[in-house]
N, CA, C and O atoms as CSV, one atom per row, in Angstrom:
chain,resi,resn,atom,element,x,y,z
A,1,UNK,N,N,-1.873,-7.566,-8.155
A,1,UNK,CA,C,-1.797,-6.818,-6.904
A,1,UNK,C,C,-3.048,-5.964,-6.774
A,1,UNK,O,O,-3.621,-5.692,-7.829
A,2,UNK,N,N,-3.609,-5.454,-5.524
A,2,UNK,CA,C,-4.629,-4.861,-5.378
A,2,UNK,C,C,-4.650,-3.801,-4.260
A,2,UNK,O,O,-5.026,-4.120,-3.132
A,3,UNK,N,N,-4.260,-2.566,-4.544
A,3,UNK,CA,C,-3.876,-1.469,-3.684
A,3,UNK,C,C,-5.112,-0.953,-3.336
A,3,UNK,O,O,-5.916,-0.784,-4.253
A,4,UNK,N,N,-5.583,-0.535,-1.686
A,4,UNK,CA,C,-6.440,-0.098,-1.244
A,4,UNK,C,C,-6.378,1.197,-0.797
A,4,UNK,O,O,-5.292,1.114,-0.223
A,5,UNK,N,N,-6.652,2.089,-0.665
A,5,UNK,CA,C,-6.719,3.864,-0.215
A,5,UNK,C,C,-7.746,4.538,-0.058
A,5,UNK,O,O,-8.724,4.222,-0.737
A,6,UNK,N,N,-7.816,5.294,0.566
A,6,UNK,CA,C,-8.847,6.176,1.632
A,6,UNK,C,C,-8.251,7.195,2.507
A,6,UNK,O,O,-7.062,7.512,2.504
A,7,UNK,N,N,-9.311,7.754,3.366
A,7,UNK,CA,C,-8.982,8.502,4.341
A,7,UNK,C,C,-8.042,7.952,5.467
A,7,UNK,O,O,-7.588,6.835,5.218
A,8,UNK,N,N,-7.701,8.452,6.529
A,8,UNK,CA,C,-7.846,7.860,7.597
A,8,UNK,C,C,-8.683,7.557,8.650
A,8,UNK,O,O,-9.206,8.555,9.147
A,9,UNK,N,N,-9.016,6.365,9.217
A,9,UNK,CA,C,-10.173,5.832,9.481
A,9,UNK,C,C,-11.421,5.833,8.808
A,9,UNK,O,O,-12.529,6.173,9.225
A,10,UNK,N,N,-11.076,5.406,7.723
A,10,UNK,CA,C,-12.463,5.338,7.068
A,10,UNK,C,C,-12.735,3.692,6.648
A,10,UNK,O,O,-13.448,3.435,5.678
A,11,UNK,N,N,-12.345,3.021,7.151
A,11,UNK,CA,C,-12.402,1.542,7.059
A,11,UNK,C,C,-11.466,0.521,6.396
A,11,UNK,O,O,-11.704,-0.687,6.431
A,12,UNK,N,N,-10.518,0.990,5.861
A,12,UNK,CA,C,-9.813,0.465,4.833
A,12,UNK,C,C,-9.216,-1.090,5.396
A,12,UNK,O,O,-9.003,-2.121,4.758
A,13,UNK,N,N,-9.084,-0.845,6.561
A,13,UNK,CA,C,-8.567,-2.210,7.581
A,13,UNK,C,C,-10.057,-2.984,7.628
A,13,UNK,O,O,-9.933,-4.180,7.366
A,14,UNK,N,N,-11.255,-2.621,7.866
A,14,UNK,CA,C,-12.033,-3.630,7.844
A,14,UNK,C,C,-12.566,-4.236,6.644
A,14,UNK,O,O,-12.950,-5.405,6.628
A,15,UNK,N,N,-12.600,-3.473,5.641
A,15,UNK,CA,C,-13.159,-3.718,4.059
A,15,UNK,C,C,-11.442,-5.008,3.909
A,15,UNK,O,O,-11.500,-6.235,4.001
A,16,UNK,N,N,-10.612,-4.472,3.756
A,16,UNK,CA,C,-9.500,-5.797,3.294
A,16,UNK,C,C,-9.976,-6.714,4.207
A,16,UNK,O,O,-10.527,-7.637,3.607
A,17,UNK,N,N,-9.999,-6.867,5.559
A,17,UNK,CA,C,-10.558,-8.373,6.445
A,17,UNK,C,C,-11.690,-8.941,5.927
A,17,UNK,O,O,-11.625,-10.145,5.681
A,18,UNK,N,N,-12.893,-8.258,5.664
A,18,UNK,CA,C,-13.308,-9.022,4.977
A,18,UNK,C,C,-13.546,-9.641,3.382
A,18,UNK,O,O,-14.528,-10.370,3.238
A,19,UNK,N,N,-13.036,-9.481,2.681
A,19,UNK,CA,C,-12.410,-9.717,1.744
A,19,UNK,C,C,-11.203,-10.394,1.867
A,19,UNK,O,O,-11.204,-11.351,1.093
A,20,UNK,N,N,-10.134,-10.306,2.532
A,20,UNK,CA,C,-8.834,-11.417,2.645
A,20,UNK,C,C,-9.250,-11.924,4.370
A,20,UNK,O,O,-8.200,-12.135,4.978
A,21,UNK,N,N,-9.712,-12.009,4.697
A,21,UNK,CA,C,-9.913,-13.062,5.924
A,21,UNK,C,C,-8.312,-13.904,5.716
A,21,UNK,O,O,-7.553,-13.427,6.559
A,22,UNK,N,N,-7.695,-14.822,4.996
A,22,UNK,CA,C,-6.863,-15.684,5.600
A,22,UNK,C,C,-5.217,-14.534,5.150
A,22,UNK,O,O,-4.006,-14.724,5.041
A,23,UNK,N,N,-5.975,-13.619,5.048
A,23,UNK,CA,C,-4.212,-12.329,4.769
A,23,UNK,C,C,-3.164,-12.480,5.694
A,23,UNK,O,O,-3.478,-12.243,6.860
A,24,UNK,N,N,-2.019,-12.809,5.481
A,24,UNK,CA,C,-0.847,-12.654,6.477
A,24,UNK,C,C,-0.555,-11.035,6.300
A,24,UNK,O,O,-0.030,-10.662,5.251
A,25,UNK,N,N,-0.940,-9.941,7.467
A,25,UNK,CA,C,-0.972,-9.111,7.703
A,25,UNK,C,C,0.694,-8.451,8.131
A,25,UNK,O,O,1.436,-9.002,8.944
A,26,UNK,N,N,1.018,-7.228,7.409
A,26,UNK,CA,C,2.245,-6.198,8.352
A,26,UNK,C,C,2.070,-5.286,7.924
A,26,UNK,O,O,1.892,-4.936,6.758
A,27,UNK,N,N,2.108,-4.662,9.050
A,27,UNK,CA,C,1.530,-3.071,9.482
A,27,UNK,C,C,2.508,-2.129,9.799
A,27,UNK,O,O,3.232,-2.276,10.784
A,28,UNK,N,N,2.595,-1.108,8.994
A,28,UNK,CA,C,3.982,-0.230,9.561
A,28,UNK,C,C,3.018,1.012,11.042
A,28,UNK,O,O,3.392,1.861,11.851
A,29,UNK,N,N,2.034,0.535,10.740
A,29,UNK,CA,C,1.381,1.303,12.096
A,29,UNK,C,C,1.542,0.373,13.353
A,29,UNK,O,O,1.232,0.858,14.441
A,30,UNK,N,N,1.827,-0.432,13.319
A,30,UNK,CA,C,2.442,-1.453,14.505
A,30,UNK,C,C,3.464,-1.738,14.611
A,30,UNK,O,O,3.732,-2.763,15.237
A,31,UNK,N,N,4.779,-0.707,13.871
A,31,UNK,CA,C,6.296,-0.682,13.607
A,31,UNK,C,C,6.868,-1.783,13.179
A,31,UNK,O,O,7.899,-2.246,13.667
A,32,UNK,N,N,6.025,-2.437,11.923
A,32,UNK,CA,C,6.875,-3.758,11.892
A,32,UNK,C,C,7.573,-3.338,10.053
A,32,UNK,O,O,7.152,-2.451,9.311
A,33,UNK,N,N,8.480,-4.127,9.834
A,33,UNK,CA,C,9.403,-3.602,9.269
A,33,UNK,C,C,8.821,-3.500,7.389
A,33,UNK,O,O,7.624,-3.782,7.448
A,34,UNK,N,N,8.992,-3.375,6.697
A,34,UNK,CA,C,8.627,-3.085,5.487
A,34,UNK,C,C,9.153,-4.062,5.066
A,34,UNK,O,O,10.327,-4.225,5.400
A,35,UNK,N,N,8.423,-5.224,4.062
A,35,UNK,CA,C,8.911,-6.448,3.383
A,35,UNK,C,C,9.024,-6.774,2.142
A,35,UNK,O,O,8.113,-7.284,1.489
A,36,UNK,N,N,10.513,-6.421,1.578
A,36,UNK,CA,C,10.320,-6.298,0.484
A,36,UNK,C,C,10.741,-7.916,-0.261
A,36,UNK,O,O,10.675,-7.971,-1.489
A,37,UNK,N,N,11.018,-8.751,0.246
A,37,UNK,CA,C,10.642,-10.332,0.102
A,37,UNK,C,C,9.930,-10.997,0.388
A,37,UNK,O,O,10.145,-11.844,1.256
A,38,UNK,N,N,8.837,-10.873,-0.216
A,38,UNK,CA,C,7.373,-12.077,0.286
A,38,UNK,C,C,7.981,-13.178,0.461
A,38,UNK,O,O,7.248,-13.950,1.079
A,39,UNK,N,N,8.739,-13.520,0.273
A,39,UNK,CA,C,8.965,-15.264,0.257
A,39,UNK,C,C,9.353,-15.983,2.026
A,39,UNK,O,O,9.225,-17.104,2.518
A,40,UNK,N,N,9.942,-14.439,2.629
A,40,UNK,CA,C,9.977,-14.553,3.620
A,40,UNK,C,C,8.995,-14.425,4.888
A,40,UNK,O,O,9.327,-14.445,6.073
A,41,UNK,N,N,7.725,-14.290,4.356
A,41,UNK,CA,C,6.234,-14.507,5.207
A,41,UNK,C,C,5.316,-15.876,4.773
A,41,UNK,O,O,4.088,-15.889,4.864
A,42,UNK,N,N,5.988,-16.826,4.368
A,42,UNK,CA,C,5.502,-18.402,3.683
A,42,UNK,C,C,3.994,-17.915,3.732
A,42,UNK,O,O,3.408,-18.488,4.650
A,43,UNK,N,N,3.346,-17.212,3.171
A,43,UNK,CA,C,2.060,-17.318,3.266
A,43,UNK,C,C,1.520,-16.874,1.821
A,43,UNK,O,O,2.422,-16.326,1.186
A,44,UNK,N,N,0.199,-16.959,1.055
A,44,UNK,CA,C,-0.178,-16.846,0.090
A,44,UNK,C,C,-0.462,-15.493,-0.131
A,44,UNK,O,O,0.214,-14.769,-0.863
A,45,UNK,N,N,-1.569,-15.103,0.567
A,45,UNK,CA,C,-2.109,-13.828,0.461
A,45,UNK,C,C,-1.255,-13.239,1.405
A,45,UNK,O,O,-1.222,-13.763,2.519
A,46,UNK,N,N,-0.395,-12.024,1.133
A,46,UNK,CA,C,-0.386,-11.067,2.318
A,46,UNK,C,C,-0.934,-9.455,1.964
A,46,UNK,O,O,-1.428,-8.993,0.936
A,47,UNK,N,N,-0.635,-8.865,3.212
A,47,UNK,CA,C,-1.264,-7.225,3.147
A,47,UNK,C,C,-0.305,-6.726,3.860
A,47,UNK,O,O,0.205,-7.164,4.891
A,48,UNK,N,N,-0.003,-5.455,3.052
A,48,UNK,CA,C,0.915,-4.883,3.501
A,48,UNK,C,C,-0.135,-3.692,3.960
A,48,UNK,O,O,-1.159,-3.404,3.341
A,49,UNK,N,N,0.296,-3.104,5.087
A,49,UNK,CA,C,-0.597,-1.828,5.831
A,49,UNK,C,C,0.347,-0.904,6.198
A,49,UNK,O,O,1.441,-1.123,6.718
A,50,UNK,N,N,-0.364,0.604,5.757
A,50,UNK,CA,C,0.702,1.599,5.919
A,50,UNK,C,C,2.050,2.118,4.925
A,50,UNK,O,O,3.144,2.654,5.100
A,51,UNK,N,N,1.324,1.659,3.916
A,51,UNK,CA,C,2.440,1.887,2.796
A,51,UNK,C,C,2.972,3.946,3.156
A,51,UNK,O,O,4.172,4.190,3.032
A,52,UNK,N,N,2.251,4.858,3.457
A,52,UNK,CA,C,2.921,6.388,3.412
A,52,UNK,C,C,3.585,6.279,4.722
A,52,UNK,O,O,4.573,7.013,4.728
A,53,UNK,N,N,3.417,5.596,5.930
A,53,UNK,CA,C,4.221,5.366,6.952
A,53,UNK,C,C,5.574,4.607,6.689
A,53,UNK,O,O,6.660,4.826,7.227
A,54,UNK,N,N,5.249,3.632,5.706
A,54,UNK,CA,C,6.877,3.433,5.244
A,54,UNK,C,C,7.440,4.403,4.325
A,54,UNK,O,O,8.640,4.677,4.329
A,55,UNK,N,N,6.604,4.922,3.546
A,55,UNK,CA,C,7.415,5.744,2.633
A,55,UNK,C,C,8.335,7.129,3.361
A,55,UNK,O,O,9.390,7.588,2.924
A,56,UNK,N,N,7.376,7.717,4.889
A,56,UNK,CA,C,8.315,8.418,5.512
A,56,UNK,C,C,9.374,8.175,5.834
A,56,UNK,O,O,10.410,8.697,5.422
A,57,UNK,N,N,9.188,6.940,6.999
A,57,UNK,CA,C,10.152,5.869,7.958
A,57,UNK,C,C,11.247,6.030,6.602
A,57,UNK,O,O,12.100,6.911,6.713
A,58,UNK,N,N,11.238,5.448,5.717
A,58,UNK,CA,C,12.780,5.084,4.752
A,58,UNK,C,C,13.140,6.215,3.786
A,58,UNK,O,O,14.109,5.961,3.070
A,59,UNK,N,N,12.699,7.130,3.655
A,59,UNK,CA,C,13.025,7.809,2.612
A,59,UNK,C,C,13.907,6.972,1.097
A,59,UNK,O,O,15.048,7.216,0.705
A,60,UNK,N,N,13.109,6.173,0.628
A,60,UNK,CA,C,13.604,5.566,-0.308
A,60,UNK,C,C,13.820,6.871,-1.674
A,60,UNK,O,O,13.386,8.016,-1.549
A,61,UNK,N,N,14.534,6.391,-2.860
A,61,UNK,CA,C,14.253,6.980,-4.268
A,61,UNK,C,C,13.279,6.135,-4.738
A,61,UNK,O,O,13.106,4.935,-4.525
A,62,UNK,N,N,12.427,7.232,-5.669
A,62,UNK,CA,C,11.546,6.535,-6.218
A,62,UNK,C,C,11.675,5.633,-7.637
A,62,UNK,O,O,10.823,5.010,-8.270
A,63,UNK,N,N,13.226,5.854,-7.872
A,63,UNK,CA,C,13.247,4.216,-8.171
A,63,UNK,C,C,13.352,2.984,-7.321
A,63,UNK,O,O,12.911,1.882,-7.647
A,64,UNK,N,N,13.871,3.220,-6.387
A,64,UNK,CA,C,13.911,1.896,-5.284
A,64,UNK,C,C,12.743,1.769,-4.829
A,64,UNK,O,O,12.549,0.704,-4.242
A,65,UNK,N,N,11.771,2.573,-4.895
A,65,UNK,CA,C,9.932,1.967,-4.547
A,65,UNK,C,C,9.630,1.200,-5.784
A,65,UNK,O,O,9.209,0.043,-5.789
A,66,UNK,N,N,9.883,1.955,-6.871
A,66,UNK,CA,C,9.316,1.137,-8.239
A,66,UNK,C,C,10.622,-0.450,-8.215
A,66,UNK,O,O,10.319,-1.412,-8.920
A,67,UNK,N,N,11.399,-0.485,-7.723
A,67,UNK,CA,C,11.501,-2.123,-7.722
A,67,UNK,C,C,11.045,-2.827,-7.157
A,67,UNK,O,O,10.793,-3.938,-7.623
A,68,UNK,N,N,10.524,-2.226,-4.997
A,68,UNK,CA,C,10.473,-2.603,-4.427
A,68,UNK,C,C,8.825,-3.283,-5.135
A,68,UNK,O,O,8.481,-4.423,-4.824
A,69,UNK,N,N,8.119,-2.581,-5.897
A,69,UNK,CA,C,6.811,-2.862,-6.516
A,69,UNK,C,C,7.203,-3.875,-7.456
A,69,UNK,O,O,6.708,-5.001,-7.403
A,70,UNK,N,N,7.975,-3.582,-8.227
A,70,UNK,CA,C,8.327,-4.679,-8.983
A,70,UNK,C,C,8.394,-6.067,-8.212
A,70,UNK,O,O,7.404,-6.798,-8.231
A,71,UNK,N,N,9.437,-6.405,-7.599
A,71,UNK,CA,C,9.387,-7.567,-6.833
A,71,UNK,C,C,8.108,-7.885,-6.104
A,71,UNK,O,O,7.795,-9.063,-6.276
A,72,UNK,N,N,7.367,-7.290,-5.434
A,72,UNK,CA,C,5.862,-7.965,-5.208
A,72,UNK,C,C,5.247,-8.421,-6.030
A,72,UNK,O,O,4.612,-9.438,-5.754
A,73,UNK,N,N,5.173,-7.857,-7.405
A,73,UNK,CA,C,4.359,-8.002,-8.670
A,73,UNK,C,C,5.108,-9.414,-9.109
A,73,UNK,O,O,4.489,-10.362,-9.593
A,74,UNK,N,N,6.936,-9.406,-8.795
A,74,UNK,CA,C,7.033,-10.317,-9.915
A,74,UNK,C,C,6.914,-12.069,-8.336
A,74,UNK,O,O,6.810,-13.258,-8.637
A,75,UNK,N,N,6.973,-11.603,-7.164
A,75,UNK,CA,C,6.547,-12.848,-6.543
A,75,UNK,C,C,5.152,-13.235,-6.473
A,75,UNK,O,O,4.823,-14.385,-6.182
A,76,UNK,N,N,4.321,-12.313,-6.732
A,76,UNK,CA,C,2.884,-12.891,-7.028
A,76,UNK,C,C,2.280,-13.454,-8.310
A,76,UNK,O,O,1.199,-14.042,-8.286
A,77,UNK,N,N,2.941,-13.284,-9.367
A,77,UNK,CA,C,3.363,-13.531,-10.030
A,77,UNK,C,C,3.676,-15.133,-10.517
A,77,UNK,O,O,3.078,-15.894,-11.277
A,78,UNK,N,N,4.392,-15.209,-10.043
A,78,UNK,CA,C,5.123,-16.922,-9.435
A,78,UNK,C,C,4.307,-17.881,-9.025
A,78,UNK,O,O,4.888,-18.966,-9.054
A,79,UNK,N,N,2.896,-17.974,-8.549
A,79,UNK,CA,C,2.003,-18.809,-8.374
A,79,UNK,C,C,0.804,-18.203,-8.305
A,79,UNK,O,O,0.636,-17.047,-7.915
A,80,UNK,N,N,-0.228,-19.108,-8.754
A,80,UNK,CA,C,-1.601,-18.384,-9.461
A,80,UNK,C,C,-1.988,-18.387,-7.757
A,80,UNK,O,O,-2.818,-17.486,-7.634
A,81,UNK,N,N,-1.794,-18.872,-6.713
A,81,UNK,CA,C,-2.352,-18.284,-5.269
A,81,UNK,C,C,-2.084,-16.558,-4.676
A,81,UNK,O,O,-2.834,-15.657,-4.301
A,82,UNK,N,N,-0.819,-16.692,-4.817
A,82,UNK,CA,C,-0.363,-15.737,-4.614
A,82,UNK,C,C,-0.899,-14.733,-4.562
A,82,UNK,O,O,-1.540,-14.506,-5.588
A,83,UNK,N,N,-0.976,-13.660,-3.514
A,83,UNK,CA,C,-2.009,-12.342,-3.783
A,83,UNK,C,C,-1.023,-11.142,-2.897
A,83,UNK,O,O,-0.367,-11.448,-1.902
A,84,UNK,N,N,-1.077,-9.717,-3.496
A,84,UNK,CA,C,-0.352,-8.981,-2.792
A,84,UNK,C,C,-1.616,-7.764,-2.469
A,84,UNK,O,O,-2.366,-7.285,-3.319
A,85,UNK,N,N,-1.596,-7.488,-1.210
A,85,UNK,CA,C,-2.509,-6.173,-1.106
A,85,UNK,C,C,-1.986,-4.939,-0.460
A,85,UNK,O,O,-1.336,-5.191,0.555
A,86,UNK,N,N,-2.061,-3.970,-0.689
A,86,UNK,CA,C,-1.174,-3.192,-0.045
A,86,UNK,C,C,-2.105,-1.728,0.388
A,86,UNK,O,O,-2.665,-0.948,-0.382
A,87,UNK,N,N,-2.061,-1.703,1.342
A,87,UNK,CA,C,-2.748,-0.433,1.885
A,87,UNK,C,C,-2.180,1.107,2.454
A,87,UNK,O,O,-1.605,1.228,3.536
A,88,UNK,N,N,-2.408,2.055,1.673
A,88,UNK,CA,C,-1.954,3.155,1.658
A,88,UNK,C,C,-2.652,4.175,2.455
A,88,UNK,O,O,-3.455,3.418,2.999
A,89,UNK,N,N,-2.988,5.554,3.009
A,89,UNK,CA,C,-3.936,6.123,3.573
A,89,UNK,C,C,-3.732,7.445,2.842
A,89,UNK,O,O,-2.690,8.090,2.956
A,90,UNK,N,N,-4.822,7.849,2.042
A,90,UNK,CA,C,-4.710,9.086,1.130
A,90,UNK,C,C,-4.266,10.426,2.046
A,90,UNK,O,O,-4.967,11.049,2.844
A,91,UNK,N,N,-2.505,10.719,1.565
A,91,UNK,CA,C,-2.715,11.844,2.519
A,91,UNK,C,C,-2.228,13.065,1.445
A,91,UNK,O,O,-1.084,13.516,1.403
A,92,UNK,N,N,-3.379,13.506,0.569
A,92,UNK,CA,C,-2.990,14.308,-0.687
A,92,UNK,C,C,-3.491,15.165,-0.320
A,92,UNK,O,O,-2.803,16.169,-0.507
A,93,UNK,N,N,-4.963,15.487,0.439
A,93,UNK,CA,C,-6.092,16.566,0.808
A,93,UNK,C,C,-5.720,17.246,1.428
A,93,UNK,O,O,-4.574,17.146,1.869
A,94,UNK,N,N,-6.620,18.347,1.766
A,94,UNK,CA,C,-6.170,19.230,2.591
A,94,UNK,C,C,-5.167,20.791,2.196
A,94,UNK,O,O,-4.749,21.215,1.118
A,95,UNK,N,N,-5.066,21.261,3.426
A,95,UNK,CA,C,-3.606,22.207,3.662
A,95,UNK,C,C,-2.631,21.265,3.518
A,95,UNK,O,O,-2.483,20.245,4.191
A,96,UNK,N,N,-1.695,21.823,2.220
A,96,UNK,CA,C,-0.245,21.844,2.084
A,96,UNK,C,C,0.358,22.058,3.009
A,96,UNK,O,O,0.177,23.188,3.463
A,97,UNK,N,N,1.408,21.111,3.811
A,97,UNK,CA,C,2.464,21.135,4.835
A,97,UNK,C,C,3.169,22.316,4.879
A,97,UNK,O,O,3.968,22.551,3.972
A,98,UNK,N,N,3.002,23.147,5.835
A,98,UNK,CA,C,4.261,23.981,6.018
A,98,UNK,C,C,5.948,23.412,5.839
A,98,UNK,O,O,6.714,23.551,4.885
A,99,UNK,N,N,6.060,23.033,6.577
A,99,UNK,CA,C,7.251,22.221,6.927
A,99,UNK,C,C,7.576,21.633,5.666
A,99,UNK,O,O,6.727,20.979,5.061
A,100,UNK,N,N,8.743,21.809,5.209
A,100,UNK,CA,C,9.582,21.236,3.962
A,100,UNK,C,C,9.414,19.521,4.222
A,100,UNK,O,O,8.884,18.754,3.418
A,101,UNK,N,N,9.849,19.240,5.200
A,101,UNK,CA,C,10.144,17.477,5.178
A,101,UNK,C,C,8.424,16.695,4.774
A,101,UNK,O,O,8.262,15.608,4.220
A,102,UNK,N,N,7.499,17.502,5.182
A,102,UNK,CA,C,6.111,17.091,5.575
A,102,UNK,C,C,5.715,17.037,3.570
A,102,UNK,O,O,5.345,16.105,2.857
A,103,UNK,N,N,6.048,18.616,3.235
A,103,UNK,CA,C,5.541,18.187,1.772
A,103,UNK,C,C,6.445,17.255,1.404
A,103,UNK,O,O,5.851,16.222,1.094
A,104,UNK,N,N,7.693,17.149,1.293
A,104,UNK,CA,C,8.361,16.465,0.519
A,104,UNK,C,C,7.822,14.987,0.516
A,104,UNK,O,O,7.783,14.183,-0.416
A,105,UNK,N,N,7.378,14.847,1.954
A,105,UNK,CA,C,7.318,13.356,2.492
A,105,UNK,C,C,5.536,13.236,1.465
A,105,UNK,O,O,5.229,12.239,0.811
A,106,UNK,N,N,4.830,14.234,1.570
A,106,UNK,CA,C,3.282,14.234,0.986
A,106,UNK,C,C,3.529,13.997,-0.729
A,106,UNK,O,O,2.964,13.179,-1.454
A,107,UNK,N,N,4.537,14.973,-1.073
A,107,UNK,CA,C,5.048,14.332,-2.678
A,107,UNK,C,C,5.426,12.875,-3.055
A,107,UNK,O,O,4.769,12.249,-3.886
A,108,UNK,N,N,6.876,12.173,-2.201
A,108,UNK,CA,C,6.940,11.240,-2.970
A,108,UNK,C,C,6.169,10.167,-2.004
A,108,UNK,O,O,6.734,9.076,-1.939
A,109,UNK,N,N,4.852,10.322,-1.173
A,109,UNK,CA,C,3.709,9.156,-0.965
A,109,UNK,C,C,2.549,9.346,-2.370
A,109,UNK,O,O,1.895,8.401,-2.811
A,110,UNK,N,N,2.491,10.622,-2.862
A,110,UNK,CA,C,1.760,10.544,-4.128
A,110,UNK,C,C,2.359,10.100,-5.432
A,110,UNK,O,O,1.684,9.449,-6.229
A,111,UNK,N,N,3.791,10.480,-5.710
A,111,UNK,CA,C,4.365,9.117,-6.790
A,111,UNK,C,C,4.790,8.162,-6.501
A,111,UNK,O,O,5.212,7.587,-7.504
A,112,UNK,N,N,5.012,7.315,-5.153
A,112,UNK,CA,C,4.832,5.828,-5.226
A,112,UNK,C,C,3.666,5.288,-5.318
A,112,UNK,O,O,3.596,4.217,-5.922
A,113,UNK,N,N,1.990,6.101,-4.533
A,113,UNK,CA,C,0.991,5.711,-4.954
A,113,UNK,C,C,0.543,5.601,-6.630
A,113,UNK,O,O,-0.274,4.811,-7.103
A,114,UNK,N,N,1.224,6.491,-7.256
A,114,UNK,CA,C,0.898,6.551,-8.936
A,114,UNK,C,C,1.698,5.366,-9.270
A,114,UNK,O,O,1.144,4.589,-10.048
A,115,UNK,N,N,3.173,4.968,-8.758
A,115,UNK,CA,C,3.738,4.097,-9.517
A,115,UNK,C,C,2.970,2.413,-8.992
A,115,UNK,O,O,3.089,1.397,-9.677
A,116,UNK,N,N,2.171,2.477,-7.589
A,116,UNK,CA,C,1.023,1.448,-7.279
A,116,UNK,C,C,0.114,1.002,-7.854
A,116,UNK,O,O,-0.343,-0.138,-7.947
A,117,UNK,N,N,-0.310,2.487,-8.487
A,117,UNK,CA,C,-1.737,2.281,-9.598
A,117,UNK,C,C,-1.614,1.817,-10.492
A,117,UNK,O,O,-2.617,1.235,-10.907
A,118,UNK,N,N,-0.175,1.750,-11.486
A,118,UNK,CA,C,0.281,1.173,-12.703
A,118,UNK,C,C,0.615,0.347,-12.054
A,118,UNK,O,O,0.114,-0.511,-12.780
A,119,UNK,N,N,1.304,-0.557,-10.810
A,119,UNK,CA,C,1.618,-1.782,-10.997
A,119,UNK,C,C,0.377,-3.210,-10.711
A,119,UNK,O,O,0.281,-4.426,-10.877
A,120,UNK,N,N,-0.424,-1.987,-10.161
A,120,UNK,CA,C,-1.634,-2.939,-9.442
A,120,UNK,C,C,-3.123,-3.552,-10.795
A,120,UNK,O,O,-3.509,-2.933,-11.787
A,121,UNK,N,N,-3.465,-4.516,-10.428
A,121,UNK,CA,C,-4.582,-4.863,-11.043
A,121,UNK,C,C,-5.767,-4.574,-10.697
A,121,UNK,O,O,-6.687,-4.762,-11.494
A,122,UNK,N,N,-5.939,-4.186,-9.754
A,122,UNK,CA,C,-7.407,-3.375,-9.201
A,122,UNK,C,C,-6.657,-2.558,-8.151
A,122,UNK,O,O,-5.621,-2.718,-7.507
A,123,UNK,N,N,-7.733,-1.486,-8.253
A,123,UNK,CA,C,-7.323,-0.362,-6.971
A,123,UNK,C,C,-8.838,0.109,-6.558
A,123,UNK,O,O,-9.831,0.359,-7.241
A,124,UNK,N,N,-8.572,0.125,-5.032
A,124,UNK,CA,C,-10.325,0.336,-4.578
A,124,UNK,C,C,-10.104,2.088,-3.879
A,124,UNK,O,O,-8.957,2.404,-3.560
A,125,UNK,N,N,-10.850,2.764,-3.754
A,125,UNK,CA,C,-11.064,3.942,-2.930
A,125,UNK,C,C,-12.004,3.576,-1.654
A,125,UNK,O,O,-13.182,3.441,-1.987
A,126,UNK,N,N,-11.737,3.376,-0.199
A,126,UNK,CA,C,-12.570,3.653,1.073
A,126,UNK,C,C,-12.947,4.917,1.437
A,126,UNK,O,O,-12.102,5.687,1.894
A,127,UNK,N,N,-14.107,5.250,1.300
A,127,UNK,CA,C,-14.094,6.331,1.954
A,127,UNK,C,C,-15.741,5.949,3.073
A,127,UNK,O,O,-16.811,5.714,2.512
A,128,UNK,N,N,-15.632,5.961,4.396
A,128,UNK,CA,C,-16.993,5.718,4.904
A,128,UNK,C,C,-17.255,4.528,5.562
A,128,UNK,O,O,-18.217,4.261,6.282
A,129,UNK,N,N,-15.867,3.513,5.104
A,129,UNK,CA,C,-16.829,1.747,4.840
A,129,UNK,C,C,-17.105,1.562,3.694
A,129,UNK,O,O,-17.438,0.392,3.504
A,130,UNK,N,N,-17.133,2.438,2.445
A,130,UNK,CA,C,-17.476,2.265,0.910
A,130,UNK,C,C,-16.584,1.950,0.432
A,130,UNK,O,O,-15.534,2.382,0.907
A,131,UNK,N,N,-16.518,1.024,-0.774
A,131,UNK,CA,C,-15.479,1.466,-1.567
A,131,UNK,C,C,-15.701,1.476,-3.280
A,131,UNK,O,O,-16.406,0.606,-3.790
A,132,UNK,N,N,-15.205,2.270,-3.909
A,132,UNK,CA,C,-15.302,2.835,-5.326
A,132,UNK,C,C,-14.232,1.911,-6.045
A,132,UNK,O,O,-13.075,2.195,-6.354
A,133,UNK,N,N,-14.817,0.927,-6.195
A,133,UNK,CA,C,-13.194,0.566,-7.506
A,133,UNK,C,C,-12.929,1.364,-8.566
A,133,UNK,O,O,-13.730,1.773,-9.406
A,134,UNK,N,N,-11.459,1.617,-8.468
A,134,UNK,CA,C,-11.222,3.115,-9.615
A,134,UNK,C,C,-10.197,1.918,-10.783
A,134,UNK,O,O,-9.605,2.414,-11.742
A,135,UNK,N,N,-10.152,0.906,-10.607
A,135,UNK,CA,C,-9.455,0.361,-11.417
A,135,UNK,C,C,-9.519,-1.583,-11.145
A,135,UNK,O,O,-9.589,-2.131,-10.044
A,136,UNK,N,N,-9.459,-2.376,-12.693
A,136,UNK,CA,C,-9.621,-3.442,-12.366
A,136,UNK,C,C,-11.259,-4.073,-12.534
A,136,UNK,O,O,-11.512,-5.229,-12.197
C-alpha cells in the first residue's frame, strides 16, 4: 500500500495521476462512499481520496480503521497487480480546534494516519507539487 499526505491543495491529486494514470479513483470529496471491499471496484490499482473526510463522515473506532486497513493490505495482497493508494490531507498543523468534535475528529485522523504508516509500504509527503518519501 502507498499512503500519500500533504497540505491542502498542495498537489497530492496531481502527483498520484501521474504516477497511477490507470487508478480506479473514490473520493470522499465527491461524497462517494468509503470502500472497504476492493473486490467490489474490479479494478487493479485503486485510490482512495480523502481518507480524514471519511474518518469524520463515520466516526469509526480505531480498531475498525485498523481492520478496515487490514483488509486493503490483505486484498492487495492477493495478486502481485494489485495496488492500494490512499490519500489523506495533513490536518495536524496549525491552531488546535476550539470545538470538542473538531479536535476529537483532528485526533483520531492522526491515529488512523499512524496506523496507515505501519500498514503502508511507502508513504510520500506533498507539499508544493513535491514530494518527500518518508518511507519505503
Amino acid at each position: 500500500m502507498h499512503f500519500v499526505t500533504g497540505g491542502a491543495f498542495n498537489g497530492k491529486r496531481k502527483w498520484v495521476i501521474a504516477r497511477y494514470p490507470d487508478g480506479k479513483w473514490v473520493s470522499a470529496y465527491k461524497g462517494e462512499a468509503l470502500v472497504e471491499d476492493l473486490n467490489a471496484l474490479h479494478a487493479a490499482t485503486v485510490v482512495l481520496e480523502g481518507l480524514e473526510a471519511w474518518v469524520k463522515e463515520l466516526s469509526f473506532s480505531r480498531e475498525k480503521w485498523r481492520s478496515i486497513i487490514s483488509g486493503w493490505r490483505k486484498w492487495e495482497q492477493q495478486a502481485p497487480a494489485r495496488q492500494v493508494i490512499v490519500i489523506g490531507t495533513d490536518i495536524s498543523k496549525g491552531i488546535v480546534p476550539i470545538e470538542k468534535e473538531n479536535r476529537s475528529w483532528r485526533d483520531q485522523t492522526g491515529w488512523v494516519y499512524q496506523d496507515m504508516v505501519v500498514a503502508c509500504e511507502r508513504v510520500d509527503m506533498i507539499w508544493y507539487g513535491i514530494n518527500q518519501r518518508i518511507k519505503g
